[in-house]
C-alpha positions in Angstrom: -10.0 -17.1 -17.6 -11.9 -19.9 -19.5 -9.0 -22.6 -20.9 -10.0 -21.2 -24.9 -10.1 -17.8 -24.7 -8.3 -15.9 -26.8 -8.3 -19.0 -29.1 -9.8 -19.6 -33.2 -10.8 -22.5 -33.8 -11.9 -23.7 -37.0 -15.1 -26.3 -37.3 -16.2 -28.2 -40.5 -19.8 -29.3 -40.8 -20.8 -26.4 -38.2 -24.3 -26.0 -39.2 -26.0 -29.2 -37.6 -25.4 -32.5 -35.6 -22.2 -32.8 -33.8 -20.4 -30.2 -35.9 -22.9 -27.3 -34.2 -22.7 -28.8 -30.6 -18.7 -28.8 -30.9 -19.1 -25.3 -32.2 -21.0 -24.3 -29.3 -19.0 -26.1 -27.0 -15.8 -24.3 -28.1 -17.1 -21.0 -27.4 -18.7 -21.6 -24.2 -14.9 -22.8 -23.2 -14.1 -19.2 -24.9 -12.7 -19.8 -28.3 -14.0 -17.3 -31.6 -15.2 -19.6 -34.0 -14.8 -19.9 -38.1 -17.8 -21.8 -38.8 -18.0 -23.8 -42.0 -20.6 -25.9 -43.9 -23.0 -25.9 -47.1 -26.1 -24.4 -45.4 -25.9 -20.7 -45.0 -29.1 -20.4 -43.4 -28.0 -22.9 -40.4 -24.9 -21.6 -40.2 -26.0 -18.1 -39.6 -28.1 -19.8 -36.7 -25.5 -21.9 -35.6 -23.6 -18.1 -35.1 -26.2 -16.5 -33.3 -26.3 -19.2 -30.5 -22.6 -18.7 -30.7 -22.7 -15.0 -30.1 -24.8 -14.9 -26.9 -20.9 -16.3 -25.0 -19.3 -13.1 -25.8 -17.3 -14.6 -28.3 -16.7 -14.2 -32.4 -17.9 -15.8 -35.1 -17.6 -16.0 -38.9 -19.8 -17.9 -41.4 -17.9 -19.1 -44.0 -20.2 -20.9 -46.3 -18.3 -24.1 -48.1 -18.9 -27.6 -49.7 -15.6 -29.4 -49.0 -15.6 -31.7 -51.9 -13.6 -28.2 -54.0 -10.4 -28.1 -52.9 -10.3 -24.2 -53.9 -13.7 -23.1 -51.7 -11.2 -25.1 -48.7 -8.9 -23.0 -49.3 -10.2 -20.0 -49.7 -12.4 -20.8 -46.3 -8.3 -21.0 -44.4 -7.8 -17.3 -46.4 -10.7 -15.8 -45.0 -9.5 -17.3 -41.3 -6.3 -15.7 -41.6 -8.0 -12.6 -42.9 -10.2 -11.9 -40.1 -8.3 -13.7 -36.9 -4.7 -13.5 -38.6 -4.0 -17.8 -36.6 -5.6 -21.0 -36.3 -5.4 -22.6 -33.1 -7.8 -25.4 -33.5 -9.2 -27.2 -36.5 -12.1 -29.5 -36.6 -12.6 -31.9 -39.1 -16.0 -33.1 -38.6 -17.8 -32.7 -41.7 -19.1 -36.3 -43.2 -21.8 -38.4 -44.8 -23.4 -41.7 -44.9 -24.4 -44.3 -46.9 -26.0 -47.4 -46.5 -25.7 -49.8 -49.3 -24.1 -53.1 -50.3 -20.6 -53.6 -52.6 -22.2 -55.3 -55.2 -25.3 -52.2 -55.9 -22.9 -48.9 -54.8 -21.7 -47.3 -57.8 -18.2 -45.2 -58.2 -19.7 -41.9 -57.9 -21.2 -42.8 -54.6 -17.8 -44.3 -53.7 -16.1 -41.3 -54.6 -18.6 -38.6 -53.1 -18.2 -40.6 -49.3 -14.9 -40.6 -49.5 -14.3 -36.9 -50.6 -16.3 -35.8 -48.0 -14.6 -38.3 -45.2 -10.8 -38.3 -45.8 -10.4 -36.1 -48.8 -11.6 -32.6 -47.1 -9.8 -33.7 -43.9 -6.3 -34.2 -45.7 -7.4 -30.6 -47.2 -8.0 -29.4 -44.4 -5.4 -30.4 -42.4 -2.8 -29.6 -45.1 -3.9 -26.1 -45.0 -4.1 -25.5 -41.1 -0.5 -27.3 -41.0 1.0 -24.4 -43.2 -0.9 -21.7 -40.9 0.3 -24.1 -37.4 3.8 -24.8 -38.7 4.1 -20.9 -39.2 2.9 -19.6 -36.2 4.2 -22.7 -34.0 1.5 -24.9 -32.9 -1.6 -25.7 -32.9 -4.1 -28.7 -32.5 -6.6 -30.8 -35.0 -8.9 -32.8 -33.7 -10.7 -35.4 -36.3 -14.3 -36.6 -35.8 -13.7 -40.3 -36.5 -16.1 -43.2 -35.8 -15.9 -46.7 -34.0 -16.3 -48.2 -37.9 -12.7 -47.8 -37.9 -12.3 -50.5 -36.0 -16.0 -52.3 -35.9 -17.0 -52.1 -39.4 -20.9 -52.6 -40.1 -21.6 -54.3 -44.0 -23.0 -51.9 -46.3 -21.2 -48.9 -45.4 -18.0 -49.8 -46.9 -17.0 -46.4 -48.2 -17.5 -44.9 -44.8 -16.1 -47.8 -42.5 -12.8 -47.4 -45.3 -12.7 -43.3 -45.0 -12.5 -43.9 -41.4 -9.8 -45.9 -41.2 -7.8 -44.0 -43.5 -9.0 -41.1 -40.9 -6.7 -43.0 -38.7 -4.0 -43.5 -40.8 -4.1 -39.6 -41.3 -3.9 -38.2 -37.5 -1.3 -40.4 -36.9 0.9 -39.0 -39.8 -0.2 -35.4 -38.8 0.7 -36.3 -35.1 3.9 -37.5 -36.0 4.9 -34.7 -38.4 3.5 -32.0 -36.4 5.3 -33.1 -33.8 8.6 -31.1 -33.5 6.3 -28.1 -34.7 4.1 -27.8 -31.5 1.2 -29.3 -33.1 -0.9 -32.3 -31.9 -3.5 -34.5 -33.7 -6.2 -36.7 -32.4 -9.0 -38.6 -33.4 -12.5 -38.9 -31.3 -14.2 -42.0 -32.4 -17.8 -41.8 -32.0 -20.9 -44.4 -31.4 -24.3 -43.8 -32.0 -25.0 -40.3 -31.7 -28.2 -38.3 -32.6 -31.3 -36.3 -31.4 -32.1 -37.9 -28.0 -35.3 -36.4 -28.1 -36.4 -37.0 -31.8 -34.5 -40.2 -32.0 -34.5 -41.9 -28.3 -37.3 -42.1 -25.7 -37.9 -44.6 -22.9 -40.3 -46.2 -25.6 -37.7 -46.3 -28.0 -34.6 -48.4 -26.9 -32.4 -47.6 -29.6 -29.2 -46.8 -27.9 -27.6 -43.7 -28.6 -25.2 -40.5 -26.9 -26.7 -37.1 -27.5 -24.6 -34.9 -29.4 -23.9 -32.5 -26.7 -22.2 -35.9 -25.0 -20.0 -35.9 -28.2 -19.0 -32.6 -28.3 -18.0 -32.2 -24.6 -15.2 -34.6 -25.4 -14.3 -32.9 -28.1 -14.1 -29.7 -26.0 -12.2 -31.4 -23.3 -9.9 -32.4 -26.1 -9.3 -29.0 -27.2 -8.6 -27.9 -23.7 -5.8 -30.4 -23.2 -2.4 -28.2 -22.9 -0.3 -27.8 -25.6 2.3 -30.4 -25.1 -1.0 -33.2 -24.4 -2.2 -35.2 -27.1 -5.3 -37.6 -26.9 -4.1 -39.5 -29.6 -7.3 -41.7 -29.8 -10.5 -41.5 -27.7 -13.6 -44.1 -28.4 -16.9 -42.9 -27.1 -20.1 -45.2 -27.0 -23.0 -46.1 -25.2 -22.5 -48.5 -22.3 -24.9 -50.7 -24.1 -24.2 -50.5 -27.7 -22.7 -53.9 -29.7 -18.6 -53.0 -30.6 -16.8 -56.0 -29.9 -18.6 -58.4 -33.1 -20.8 -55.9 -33.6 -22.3 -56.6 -36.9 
């Protein structure tokens, strides 16, 4: 019997990038899958790769910045697996521009994405886990909560407050069977696209990622990984700048 069968597990940012490999990782460890992001199209593919494990797997198409499509994408969860065993937050954006040039919109839209949708999120699968007595949420954090880089300020500070947020969730969820962590991330991409022997950019593919993730998942239910950073051997963190 694989560790997540029988398990749902609910992934923001599905469609691409980590999100997808996480996805795909879940249900190869036997979990049926709610799948959200913006892109239909790469969703529906995402879900087809899915399928081939034997498992199930709704498309829920959302943009996270409305609070109502969040919660109707929890509704339609309920509707079609009737529990939540697992939520994802992974979806997330970047910018990369100085203090002095970012404007408040840009500002806002980072951190809506970052730490709004995740306290969203997480509020929602806290009144499905609370019900139904446990659960687990895993947040896709970053080593900028720790080792900021300059012009990324919005990011590097929806981060952190990513921290400050699995805490509290940990900490609540406690004495209701449910567990929070956070999986801090280095660079991560297309090792193919992206990395080469003649490019040395250092870099973890995103399969790398998501197997932690995965292994996170799998932990039993009275195990929380509170925190895990994940980097290349070789990649600056400690006065990284």
């Amino acid at each position: 019997m694989k560790p997540l069968e029988g398990k749902v597990a609910l992934v923001t940012g599905a469609s691409r990038g980590i999100g997808r490999a996480i996805s795909i990782g879940l249900s190869q460890q036997g979990a049926n899958l709610v799948l959200a992001a913006r892109s239909m199209s790469d969703l529906e593919a995402t879900r087809n790769h899915i399928l081939q494990y034997g498992v199930m797997a709704e498309v829920v198409p959302t943009d996270v910045t409305s609070e109502q499509q969040i919660v109707v994408l929890f509704q339609e969860t309920l509707e079609r697996f009737g529990k939540l065993d697992i939520l994802v937050n992974n979806a997330g954006v970047f910018v990369n521009e100085p203090i002095d040039r970012m404007s408040t919109e840009t500002w806002d839209w980072v951190i809506n994405i970052e730490l709004r949708a995740a306290f969203i999120c997480t509020r929602e699968a806290m009144r499905i886990m609370k019900k139904q007595g446990g659960g687990r949420i895993i947040n896709i954090g970053s080593i900028s909560a720790q080792r900021v880089r300059p012009f990324t300020a919005p990011y590097n500070s929806a981060k952190f407050g990513l921290v400050g947020l699995t805490h509290t969730t940990a900490l609540e969820g406690r004495e209701f069977g449910i567990t929070c962590g956070c999986l801090h991330p280095g660079v991560t991409g297309d090792r193919e696209r992206d990395g080469s022997p003649r490019n040395p950019r250092v870099m973890m593919s995103y399969e790398e990622i998501a197997s932690t993730a995965v292994y996170m998942a799998c932990q039993p239910p009275d195990i929380n990984i509170l925190e895990l950073i994940q980097l290349p051997r070789e990649q600056p963190y400690l006065g990284r700048g």
